[in-house]
DRENMARDO-616036 format. One record per residue (C-alpha): residue in three letters; x, y negated, z. Coordinates in Angstrom, 2 decimals. Example, Ala and Ser with C-alpha at 12.3 -4.5 7.8 and 13.67 -1.06 7.14 Angstrom:
% DRENMARDO-616036
{r->ALA; c1->12.30; c2->4.50; c3->7.80}
{r->SER; c1->13.67; c2->1.06; c3->7.14}
END
This chain:
% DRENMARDO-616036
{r->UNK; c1->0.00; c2->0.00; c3->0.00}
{r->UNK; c1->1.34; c2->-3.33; c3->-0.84}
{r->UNK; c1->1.30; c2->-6.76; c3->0.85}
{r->UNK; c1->-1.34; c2->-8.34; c3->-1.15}
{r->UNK; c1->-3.16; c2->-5.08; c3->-0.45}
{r->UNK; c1->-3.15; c2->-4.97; c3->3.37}
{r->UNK; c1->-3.77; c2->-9.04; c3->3.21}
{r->UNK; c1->-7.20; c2->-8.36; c3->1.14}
{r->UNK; c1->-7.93; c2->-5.14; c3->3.72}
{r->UNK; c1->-7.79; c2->-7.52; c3->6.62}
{r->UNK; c1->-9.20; c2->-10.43; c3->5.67}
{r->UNK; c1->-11.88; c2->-8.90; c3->3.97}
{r->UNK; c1->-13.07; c2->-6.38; c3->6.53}
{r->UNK; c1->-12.91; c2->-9.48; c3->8.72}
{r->UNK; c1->-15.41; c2->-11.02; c3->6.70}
{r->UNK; c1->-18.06; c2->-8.06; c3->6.55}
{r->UNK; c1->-17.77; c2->-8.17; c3->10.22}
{r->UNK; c1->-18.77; c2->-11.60; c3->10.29}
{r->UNK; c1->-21.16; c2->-11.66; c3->8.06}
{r->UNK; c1->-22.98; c2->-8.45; c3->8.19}
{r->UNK; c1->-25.16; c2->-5.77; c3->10.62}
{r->UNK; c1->-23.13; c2->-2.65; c3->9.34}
{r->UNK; c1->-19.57; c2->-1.83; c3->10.41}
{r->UNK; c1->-17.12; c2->-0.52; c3->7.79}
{r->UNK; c1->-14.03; c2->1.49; c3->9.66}
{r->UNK; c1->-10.90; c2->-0.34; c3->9.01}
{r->UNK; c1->-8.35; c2->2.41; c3->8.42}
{r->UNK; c1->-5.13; c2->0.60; c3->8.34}
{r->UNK; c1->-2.69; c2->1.47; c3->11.23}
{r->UNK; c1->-0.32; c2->-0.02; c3->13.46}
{r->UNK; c1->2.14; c2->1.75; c3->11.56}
{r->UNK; c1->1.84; c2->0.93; c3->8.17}
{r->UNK; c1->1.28; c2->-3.05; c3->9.30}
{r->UNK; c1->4.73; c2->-2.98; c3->11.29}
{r->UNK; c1->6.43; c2->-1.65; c3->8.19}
{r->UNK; c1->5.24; c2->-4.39; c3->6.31}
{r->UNK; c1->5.55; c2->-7.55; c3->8.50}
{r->UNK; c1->8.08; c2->-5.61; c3->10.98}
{r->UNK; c1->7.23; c2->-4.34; c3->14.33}
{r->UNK; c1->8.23; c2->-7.82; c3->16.02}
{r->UNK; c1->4.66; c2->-8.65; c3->14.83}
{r->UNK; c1->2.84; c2->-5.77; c3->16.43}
{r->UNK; c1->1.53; c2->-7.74; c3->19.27}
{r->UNK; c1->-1.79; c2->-7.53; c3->21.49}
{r->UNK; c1->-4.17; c2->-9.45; c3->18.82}
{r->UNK; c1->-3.03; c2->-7.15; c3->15.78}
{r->UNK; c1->-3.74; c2->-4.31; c3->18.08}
{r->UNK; c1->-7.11; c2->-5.52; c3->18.99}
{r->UNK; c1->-8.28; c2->-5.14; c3->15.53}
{r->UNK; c1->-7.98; c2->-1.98; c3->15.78}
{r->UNK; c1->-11.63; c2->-2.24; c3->18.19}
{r->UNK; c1->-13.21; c2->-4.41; c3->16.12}
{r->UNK; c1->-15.71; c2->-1.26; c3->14.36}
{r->UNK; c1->-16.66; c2->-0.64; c3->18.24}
{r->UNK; c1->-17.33; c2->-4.01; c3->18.67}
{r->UNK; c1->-19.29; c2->-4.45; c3->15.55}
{r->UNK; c1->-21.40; c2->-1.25; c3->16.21}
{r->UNK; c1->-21.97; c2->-2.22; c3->19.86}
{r->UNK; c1->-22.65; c2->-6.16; c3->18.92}
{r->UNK; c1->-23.69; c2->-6.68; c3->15.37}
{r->UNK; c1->-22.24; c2->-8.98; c3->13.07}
{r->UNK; c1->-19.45; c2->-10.38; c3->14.88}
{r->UNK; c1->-20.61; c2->-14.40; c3->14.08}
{r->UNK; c1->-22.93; c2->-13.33; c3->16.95}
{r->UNK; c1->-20.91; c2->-12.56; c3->19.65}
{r->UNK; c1->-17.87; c2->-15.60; c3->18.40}
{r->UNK; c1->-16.48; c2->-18.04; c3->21.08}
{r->UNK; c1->-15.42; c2->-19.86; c3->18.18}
{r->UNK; c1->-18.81; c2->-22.35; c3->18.67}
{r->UNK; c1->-17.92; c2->-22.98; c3->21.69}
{r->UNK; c1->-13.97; c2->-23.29; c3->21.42}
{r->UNK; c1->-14.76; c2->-25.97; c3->18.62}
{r->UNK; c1->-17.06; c2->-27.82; c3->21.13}
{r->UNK; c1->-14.53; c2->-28.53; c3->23.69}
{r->UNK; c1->-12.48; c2->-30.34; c3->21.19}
{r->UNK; c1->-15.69; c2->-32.55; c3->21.94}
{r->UNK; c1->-15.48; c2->-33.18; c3->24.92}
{r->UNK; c1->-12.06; c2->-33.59; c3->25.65}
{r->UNK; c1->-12.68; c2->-36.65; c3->23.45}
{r->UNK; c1->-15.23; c2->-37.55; c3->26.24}
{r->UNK; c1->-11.99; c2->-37.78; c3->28.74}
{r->UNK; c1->-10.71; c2->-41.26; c3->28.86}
{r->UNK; c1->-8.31; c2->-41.23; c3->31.86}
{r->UNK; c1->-6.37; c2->-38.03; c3->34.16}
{r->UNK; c1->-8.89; c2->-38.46; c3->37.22}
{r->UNK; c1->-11.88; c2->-36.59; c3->37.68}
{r->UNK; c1->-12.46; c2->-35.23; c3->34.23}
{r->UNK; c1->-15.65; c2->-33.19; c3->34.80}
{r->UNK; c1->-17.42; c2->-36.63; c3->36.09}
{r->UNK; c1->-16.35; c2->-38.60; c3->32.98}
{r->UNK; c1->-17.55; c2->-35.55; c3->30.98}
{r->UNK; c1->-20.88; c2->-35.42; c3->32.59}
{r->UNK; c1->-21.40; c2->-39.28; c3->32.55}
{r->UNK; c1->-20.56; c2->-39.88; c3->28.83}
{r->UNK; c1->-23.03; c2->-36.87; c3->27.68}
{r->UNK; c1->-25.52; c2->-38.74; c3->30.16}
{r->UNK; c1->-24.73; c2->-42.05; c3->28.17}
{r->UNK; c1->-25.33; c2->-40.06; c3->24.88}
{r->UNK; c1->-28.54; c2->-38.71; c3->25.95}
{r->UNK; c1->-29.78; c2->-41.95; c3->26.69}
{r->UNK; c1->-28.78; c2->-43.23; c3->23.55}
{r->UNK; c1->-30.48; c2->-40.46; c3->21.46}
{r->UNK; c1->-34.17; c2->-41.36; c3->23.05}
{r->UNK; c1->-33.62; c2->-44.68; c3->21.71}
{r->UNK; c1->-33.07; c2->-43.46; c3->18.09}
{r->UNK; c1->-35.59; c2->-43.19; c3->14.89}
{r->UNK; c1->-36.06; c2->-38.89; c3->14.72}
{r->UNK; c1->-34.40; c2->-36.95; c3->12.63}
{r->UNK; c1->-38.04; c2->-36.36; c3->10.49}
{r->UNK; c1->-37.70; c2->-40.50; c3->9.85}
{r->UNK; c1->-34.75; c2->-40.72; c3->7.84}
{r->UNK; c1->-34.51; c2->-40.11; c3->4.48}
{r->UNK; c1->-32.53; c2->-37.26; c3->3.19}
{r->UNK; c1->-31.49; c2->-38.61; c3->-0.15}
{r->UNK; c1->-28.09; c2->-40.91; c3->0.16}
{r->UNK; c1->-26.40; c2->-42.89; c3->-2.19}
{r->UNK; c1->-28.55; c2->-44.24; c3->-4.48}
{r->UNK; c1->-27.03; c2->-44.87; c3->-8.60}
{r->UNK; c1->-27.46; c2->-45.04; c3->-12.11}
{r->UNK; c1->-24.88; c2->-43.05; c3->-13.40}
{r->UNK; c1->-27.10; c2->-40.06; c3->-14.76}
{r->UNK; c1->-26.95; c2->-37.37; c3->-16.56}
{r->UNK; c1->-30.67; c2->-37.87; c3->-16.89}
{r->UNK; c1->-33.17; c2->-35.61; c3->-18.91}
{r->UNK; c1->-34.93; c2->-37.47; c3->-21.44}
{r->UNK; c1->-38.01; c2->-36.35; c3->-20.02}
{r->UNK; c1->-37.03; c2->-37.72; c3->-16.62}
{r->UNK; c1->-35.71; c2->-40.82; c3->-17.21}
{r->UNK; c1->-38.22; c2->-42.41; c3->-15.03}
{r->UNK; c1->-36.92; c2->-40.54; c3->-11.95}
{r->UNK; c1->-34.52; c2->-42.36; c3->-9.31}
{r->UNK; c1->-31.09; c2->-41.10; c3->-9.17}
{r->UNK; c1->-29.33; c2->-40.12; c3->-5.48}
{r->UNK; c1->-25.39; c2->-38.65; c3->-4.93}
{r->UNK; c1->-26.55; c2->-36.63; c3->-1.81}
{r->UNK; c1->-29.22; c2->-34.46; c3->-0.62}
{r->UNK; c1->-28.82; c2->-34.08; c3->3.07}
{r->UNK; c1->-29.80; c2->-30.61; c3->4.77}
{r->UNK; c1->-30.24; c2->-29.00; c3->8.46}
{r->UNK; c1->-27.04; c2->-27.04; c3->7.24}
{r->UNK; c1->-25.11; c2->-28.80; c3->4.57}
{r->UNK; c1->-25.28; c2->-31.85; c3->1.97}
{r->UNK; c1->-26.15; c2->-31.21; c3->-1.05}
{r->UNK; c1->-24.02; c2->-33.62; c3->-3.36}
{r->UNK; c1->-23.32; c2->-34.12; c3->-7.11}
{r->UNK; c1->-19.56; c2->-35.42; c3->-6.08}
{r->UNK; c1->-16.62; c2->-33.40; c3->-7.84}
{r->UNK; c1->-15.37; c2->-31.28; c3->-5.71}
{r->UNK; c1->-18.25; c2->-31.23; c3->-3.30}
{r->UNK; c1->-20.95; c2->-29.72; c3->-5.65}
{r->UNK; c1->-20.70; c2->-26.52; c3->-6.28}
{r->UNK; c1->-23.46; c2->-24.47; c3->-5.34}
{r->UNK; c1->-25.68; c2->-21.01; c3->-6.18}
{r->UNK; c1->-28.69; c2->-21.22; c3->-7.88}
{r->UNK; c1->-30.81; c2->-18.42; c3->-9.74}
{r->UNK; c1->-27.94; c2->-16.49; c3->-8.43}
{r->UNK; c1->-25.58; c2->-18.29; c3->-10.95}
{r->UNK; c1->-22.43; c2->-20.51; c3->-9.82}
{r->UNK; c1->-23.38; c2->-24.01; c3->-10.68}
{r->UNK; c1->-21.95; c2->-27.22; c3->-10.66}
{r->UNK; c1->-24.58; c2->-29.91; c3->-9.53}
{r->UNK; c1->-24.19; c2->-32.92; c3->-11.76}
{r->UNK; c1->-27.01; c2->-35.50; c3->-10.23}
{r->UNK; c1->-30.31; c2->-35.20; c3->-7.79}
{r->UNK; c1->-33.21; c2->-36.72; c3->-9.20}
{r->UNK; c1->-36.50; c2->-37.88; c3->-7.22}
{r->UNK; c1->-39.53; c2->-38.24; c3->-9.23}
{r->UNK; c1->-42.64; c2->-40.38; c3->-8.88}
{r->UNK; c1->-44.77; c2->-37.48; c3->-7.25}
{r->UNK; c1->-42.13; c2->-37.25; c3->-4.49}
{r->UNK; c1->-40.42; c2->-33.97; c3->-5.57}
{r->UNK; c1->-36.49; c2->-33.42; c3->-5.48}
{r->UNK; c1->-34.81; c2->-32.00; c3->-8.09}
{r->UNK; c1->-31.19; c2->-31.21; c3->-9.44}
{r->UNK; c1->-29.53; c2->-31.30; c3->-12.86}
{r->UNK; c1->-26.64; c2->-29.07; c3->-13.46}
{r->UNK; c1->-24.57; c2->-27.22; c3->-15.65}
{r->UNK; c1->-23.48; c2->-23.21; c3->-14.77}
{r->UNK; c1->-20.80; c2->-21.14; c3->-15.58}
{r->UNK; c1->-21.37; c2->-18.29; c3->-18.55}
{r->UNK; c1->-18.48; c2->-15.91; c3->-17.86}
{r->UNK; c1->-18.59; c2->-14.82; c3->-14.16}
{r->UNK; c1->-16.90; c2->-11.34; c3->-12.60}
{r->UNK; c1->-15.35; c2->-9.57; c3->-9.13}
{r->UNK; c1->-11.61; c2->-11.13; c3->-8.41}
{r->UNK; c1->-10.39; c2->-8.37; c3->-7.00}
{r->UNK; c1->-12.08; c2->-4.51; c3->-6.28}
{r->UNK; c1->-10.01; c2->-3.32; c3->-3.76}
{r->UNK; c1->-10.79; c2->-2.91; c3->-0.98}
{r->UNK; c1->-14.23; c2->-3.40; c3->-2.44}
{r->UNK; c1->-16.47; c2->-5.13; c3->-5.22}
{r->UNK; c1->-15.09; c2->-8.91; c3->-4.34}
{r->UNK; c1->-19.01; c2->-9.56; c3->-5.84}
{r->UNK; c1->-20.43; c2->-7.65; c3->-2.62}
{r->UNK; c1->-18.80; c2->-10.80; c3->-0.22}
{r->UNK; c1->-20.11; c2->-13.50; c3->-2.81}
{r->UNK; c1->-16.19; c2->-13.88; c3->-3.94}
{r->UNK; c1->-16.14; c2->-14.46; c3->-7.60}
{r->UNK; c1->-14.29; c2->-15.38; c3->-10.96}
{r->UNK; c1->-16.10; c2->-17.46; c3->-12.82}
{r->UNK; c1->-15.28; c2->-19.80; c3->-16.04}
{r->UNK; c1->-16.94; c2->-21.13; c3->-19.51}
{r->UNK; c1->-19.06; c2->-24.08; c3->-18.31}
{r->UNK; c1->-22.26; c2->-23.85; c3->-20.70}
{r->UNK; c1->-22.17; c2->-27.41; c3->-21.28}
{r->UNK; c1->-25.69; c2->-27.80; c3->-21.21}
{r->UNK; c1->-27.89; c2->-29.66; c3->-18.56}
{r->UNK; c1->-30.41; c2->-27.52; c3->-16.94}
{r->UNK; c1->-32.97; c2->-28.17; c3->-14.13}
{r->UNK; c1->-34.01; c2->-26.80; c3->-10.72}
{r->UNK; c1->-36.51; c2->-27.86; c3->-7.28}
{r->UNK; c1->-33.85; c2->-28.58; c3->-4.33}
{r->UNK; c1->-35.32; c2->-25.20; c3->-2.86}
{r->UNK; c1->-33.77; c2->-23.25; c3->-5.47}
{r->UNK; c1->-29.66; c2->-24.74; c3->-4.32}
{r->UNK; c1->-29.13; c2->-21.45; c3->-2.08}
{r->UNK; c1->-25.18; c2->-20.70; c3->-1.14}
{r->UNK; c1->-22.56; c2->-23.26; c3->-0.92}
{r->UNK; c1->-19.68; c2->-22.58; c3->-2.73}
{r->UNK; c1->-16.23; c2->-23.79; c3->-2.24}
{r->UNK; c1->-14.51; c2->-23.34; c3->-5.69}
{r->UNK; c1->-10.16; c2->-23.25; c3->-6.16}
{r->UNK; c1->-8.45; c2->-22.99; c3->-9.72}
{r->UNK; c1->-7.17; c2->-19.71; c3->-10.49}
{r->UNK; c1->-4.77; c2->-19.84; c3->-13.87}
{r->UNK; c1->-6.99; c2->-20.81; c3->-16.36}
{r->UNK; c1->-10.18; c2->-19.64; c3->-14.65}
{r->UNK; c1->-11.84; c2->-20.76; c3->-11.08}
{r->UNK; c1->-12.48; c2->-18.36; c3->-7.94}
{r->UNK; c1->-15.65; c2->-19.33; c3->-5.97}
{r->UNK; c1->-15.98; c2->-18.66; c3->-2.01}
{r->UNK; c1->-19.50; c2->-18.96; c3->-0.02}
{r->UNK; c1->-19.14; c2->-21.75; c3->2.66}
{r->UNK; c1->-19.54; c2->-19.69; c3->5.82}
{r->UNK; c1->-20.13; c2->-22.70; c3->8.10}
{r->UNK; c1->-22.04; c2->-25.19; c3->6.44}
{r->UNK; c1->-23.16; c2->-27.94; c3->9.00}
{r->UNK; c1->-21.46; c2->-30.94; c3->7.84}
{r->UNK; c1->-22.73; c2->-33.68; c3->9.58}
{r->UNK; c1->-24.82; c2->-36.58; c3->7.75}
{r->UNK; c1->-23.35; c2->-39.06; c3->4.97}
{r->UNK; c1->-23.74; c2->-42.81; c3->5.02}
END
């Protein structure tokens, strides 16, 4: 087994423990991992991946179980700590503050989800009348039309979104264009297609339409020679743009 092979093993298994209810048995051992990194690398964490199927199969998908929510969170509040002395009390008063501060604020229902308002198309013919917006925003991610930022499944094709219209009825939709030529990147350990992790390339061209509800899986998307390999955006909760 080579490098690249025992990289894609890990990380990959790691990911259908994440991700899914079902446990596959990771059969790499300590052995084979120590003669390719060395055996100055076989320390406590590399062993405890070892548990990870009895986890799985006692816990579910391991996303449920994570500290990593919570590990993330503290970086909050450490922010909160403006001073050495009594840390828990300046914790305590400055989520008090926020709290405050939050009953004071227009709800969450009362602000409009489409951002960035512009004229810069592309725009059906047979929408023209229909306001033009950058970004969507979501309970779990923004929805945007910026490069770089907007690729996303839909009709179970990769697409890249190109604008967000809103017509005169109220109704949101998005023009894009979608890739023609899309395949696994790798098949070992498995089908790369099974974890949503593709090869895709040959932008149609064209400009096609969909509702906002049909923008499913956000994509993160990384040039690969002359092709592009797409990723699903585990964690999508990015917060609200101005």
């Amino acid at each position: 087994m080579s490098t690249w092979q025992l990289h894609i093993l890990l990380t990959r298994t790691a990911q259908i423990y994440l991700e899914l209810h079902f446990c596959v048995e990771l059969h790499t051992k300590k052995a084979l991992f120590g003669a390719i990194y060395s055996n100055s690398l076989l320390v406590y964490n590399v062993h405890s991946l070892l548990h990870l199927p009895q986890d799985v199969r006692k816990y579910g998908a391991l996303d449920s179980v994570s500290a990593f929510p919570f590990e993330s969170f503290l970086g909050q509040l450490k922010k909160k700590v403006r001073r050495p002395q009594n840390p828990v009390a300046q914790i305590v008063n400055r989520v008090h503050e926020e709290l405050r501060h939050s009953e004071a604020t227009v709800p969450i229902d009362d602000i409009h989800p489409l951002k960035k308002l512009h004229r810069n198309g592309p725009l059906p013919s047979d929408m023209s009348t229909c306001e033009q917006y950058s970004h969507y925003l979501r309970s779990d991610t923004v929805v945007s039309c910026t490069e770089g930022n907007n690729c996303f499944e839909i009709f179970g094709n990769v697409a890249l979104i190109r604008n967000i219209l809103l017509t005169q009825c109220g109704k949101i939709f998005v023009v894009y264009d979608s890739f023609e030529l899309s395949g696994p990147f790798f098949t070992y350990p498995l089908d790369s297609a099974c974890l949503g992790i593709r090869k895709v390339s040959k932008l149609t061209g064209l400009m096609h339409v969909a509702s906002i509800d049909h923008v499913t899986q956000k994509l993160v998307i990384l040039p690969f020679q002359d092709d592009f390999v797409v990723l699903p955006l585990l964690h999508c909760n990015e917060g609200s743009v101005l």
